[in-house]
N, C-alpha and C positions, 0 to 999 in steps of 0.2 A: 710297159704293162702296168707298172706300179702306179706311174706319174695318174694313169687312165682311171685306175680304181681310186687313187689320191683325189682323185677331180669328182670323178664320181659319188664317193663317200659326200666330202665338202657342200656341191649341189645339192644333193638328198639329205644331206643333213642339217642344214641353214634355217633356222625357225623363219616361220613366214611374218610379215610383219602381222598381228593382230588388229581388230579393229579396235579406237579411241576406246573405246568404256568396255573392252573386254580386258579384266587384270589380266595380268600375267601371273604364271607359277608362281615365281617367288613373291611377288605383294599378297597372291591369296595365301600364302603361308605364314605371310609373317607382315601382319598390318603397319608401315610406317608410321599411320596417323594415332595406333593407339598404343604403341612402346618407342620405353624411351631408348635414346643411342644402346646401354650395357644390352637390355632386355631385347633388344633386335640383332644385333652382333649376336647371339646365346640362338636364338630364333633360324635366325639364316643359318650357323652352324650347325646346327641340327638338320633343317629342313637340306642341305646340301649334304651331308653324311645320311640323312635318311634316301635321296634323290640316288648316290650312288648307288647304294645296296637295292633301291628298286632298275636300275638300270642293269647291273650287277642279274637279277633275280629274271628281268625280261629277256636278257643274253643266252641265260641255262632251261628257260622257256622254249626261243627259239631254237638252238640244239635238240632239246627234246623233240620237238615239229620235227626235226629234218630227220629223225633216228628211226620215227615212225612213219614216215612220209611213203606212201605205197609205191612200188613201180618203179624202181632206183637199187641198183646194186649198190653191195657195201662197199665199194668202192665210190659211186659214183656219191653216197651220203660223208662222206669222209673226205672227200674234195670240196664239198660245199661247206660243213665242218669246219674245215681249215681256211675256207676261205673268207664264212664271215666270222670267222676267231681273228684275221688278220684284216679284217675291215674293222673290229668293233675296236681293236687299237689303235688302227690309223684315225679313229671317229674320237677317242680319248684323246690321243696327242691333238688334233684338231682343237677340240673343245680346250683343251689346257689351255693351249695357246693363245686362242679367244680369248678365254677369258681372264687368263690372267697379263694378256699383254695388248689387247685391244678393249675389253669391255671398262676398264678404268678409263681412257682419254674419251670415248661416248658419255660418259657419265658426267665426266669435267670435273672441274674442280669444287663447283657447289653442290655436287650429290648430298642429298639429303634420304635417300633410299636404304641406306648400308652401304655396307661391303661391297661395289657395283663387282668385284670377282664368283662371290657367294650366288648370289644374285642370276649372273650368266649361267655359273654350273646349273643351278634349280631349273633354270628356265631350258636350257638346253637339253638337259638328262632330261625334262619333262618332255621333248619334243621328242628323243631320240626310244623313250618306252612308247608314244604312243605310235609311231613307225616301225619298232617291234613286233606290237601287241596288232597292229593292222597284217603286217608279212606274215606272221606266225601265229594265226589265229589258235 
């Protein structure tokens, strides 16, 4: 059953590729072409600790939906509760992984971007609030 939510979380949670001239999260955050290497490093730190806490912020959003959600015994909110508390972990561990052990060899070795780890969190946490903020209106 894990393996099933494991796969499932993964699928739903995989940014879609973007089209060519739409940036992505982290470049609209943090411009390569107009800071230099310290001042982008400072930038994507930021913009990646800022991404958490909005991620963080979409999580206790959705909760709240499900607390109020009509027509559902407190049983039946307390199951879902737990269960996207134990998906939104499986979708962190996912994401770490990513990006700290796949999003650098994508990047190569002439990244010129930043941090290609920084980079994936932004980009990802940005994918995974707006799939929140779509289920959890």
């Amino acid at each position: 059953m894990r393996f099933v939510l494991l796969a499932a979380v993964l699928l739903g949670a995989a940014p879609m590729p973007a089209a060519a001239e739409a940036p992505r999260p982290s470049q609209e955050a943090c411009d390569t072409a107009k800071l230099g290497a310290r001042d982008l490093a400072d930038c994507l730190r930021t913009a990646a600790d800022k991404a958490d806490r909005e991620v963080k912020t979409a999580v206790e959003a959705a909760v709240k939906a499900i607390d109020t959600r009509q027509g559902l015994m407190s049983s039946q909110k307390g199951r879902w509760r737990r269960s996207l508390t134990e998906a939104q972990a499986l979708w962190v561990n996912w994401r770490d992984m990513e990006c700290q052990d796949v999003a650098p060899f994508e990047a190569g070795m002439a990244a010129k971007g930043g941090d290609p780890r920084l980079s994936c969190i932004i980009d990802a946490d940005s994918a995974r609030i707006a799939s929140l903020k779509a289920r959890y209106p």
